[in-house]
C-alpha positions in Angstrom: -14.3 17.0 1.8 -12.8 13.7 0.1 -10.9 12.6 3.6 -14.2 13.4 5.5 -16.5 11.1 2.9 -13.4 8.1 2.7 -13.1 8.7 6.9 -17.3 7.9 6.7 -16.8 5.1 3.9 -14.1 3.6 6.3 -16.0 3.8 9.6 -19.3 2.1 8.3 -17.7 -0.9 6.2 -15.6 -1.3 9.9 -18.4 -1.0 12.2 -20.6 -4.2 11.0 -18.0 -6.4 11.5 -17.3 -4.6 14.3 -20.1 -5.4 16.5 -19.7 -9.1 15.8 -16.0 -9.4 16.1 -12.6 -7.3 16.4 -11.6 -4.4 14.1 -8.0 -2.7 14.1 -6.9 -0.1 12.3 -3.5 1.3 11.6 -2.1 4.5 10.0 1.4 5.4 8.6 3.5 8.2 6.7 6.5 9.3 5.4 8.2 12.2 3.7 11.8 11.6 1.6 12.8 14.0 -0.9 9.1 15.9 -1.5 7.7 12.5 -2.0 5.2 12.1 0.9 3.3 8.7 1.4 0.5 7.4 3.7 -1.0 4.6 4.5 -4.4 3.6 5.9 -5.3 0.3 6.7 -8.2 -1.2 9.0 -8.8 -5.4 9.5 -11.9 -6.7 10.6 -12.9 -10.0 11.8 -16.2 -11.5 11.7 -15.5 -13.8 14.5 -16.5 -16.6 12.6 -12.7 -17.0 11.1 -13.4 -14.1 8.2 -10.9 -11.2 8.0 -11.4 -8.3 5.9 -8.5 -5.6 5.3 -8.8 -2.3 3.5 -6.0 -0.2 2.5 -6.2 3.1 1.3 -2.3 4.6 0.1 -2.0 8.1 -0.6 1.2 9.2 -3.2 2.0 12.9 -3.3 5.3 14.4 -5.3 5.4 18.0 -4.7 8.3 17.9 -7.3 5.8 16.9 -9.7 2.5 18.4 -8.3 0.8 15.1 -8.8 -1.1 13.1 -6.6 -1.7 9.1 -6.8 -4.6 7.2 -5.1 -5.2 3.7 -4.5 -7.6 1.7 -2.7 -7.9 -1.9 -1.6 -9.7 -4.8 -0.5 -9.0 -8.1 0.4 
């Protein structure tokens, strides 16, 4: 239910921009020794010279059982 609601959180922020400029988005993982990482990251442009990027990293260690989130803006 958390990757549907940050999927919808992601899509809205993405779509204003969207209409008035370009939007990319980008997705990325990797798995070394039960560590497992991903990465989700969409830039926007306003078309007026304004880029927005959000990143949202995902941290798993199934030696551990822990999980790290982290989210960003710039």
């Amino acid at each position: 239910m958390k990757i549907a609601t940050v999927s919808i959180l992601f899509a809205t922020l993405a779509m204003g921009p969207a209409l008035a400029g370009n939007t990319s988005s980008n997705s990325s993982s990797n798995s070394s020794n039960g560590v497992h990482t991903r990465v989700d990251t969409i830039m926007t442009d306003d078309g007026r010279g304004r880029r927005h990027v959000f990143e949202r990293r995902i941290y798993r260690d199934d030696r551990r059982g822990r999980e790290h989130r982290r989210y960003r803006q710039w």
